[in-house]
N, C-alpha and C positions, 0 to 999 in steps of 0.2 A: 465651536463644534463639540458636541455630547461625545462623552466617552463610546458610546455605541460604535461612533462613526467613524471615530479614529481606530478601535479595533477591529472594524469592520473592513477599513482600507489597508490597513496593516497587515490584513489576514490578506486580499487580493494582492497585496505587495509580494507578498513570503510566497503565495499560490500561482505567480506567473511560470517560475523556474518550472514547477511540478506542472504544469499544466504545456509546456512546451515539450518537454520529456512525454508525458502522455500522448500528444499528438502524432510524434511520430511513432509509438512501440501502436498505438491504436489506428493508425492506416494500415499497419501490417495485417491486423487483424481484420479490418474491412474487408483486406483483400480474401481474407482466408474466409471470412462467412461466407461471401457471393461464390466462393468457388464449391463451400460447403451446402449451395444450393435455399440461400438464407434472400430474401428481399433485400435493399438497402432501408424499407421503412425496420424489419422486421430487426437487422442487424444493430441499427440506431437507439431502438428502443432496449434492446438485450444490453446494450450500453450502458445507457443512463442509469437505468436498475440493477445494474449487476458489476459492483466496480471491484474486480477482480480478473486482472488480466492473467494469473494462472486457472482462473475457475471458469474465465468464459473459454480461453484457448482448450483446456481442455472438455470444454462442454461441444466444443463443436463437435471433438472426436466421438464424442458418448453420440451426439446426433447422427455423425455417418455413418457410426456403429448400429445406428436404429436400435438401440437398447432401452431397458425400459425406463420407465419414471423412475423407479426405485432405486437404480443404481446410477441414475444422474445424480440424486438428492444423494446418493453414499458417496458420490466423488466429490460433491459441491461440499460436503460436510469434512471429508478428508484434508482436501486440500485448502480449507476457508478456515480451520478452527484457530488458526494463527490468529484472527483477527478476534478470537474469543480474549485471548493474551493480553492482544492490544488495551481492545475496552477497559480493561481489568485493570492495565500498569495507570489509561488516559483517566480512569476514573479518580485516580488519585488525587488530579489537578486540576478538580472540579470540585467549587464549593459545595457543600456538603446542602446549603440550601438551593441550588440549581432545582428548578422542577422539571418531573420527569420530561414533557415533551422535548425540554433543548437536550437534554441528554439522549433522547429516541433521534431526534435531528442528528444531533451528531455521530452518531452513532450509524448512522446511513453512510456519513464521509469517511469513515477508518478505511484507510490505507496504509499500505507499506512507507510511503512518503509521506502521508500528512500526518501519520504519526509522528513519523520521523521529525519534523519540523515541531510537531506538537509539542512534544515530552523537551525538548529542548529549549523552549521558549518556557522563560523568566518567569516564577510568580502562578499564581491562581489565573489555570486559563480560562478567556470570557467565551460564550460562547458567541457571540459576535465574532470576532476574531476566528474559530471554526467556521462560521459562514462564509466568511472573507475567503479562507482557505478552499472550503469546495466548490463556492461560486465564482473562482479561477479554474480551480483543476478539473471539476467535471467537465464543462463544456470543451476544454482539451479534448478530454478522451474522448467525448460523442459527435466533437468535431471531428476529430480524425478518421472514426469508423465511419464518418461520411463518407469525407475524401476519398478514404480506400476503397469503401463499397462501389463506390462511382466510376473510379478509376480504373478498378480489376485489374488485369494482367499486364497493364500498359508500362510499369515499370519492370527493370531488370532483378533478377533475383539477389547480383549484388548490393543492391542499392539496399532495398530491403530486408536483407541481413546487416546491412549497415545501421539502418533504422533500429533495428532491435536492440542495439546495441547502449543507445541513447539512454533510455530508464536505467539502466547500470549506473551511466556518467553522472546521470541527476542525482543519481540518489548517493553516491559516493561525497557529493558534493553538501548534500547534505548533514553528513556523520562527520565531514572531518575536519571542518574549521572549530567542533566544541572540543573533538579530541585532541586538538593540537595544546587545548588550555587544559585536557584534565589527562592526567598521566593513567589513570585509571580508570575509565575510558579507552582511552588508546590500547589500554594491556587489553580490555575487554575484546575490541575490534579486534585485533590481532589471535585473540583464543578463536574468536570464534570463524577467523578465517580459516584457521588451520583446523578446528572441529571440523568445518563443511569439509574442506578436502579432503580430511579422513571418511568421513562421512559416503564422501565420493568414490574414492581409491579402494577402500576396502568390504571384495567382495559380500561379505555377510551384510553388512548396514547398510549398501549401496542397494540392497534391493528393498531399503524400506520406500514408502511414498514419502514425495514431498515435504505436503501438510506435516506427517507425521517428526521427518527429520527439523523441520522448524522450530516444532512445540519440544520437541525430546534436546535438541540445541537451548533453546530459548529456557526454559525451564532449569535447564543444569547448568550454565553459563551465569544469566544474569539472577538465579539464588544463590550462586557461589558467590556472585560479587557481592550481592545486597549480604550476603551473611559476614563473610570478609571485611567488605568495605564498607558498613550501613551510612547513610544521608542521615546526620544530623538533625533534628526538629529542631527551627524555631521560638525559641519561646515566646509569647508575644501575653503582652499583660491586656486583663480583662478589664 
């Protein structure tokens, strides 16, 4: 078997978890386009293409709002720029000879979780192994805004707060088996849980957006770490 294909499978292995988490926080969403008046083709496809479940949940509102182009593209920009961040850290651990297309490909998969698995995993990542990853976890998500679309109002509202719940579980599961091996790490999660709750609690910064709280977290957090704690290079003879 070609290296391709083992990181290909490897990335579908790592991509089941995240893509069962998506299924259920993505029927919630189903439910909420068809009530927002969305087709189930039309909600499917806003799916596929738009893998951001703070940026589609809040796209609905901008749609019921009837407001304009302009300020859906300032919410999608507000609340999406975290994944500018992403790119920026996943770029690291891409050979520097990678050509642009895999990098445009992958680049489509940045999410909150497939980062998260991303930046974790060993070594110079292949992009095979990113394909692995979103050729699990997308069809999750555009499965599930099926379901829901289909389904609408048939379940209970607790169930479906239940469901939402699920992407939290996933993704906690992803951060804490590396930080149980690295002590800093663990200090890190731990800042930054208490960040967001300040974040939260206290009137003044509780009325920033989202987006903005992520990047202004994410920025000040993990440059404190990387300047504190730098990662070592490698040396490796030529």
């Amino acid at each position: 078997m070609s290296d391709r294909s083992i990181q290909f499978r490897s990335g579908i292995v790592d991509g089941i978890p995240i893509a069962l988490g998506y299924l259920a926080v993505s029927f919630t969403f189903g439910i909420m386009a068809g009530d927002a008046g969305l087709s189930v083709a039309e909600a499917v496809v806003l799916s596929f293409t738009n893998l951001t479940s703070a940026g589609q949940f809040a796209g609905l509102g901008v749609m019921q709002a009837e407001a304009s182009f302009a300020e859906m593209a300032l919410t999608q920009l507000v609340i999406n720029l975290r994944y500018c961040l992403m790119s920026c850290s996943l770029s690291q651990k891409l050979s520097p000879k990678m050509p642009f297309f895999h990098r445009f490909l992958i680049a489509y998969g940045v999410t909150d979780e497939i980062f998260g698995v991303s930046v974790c995993r060993e070594g110079t990542l292949s992009p095979w192994y990113s394909y692995g990853l979103i050729s699990a976890a997308v069809p999750g998500w555009t499965i599930g805004t099926l379901l829901g679309a289909v389904s609408g109002n048939l379940l209970p509202q607790r169930l479906l707060s239940a469901l939402s719940v699920a992407l939290y579980g996933m993704f906690l599961a992803v951060i804490l088996p590396p930080a149980r091996e690295n002590k800093v790490l663990m200090g890190i999660i731990l800042v930054s849980m208490a960040a967001s709750l300040l974040f939260a609690a206290v009137p003044v910064l509780s009325g920033i957006s989202s987006g903005f709280k992520i990047i202004i977290l994410t920025v000040l957090i993990a440059g404190g770490a990387a300047f504190l704690f730098p990662v070592k290079e490698e040396k490796t003879d030529v």
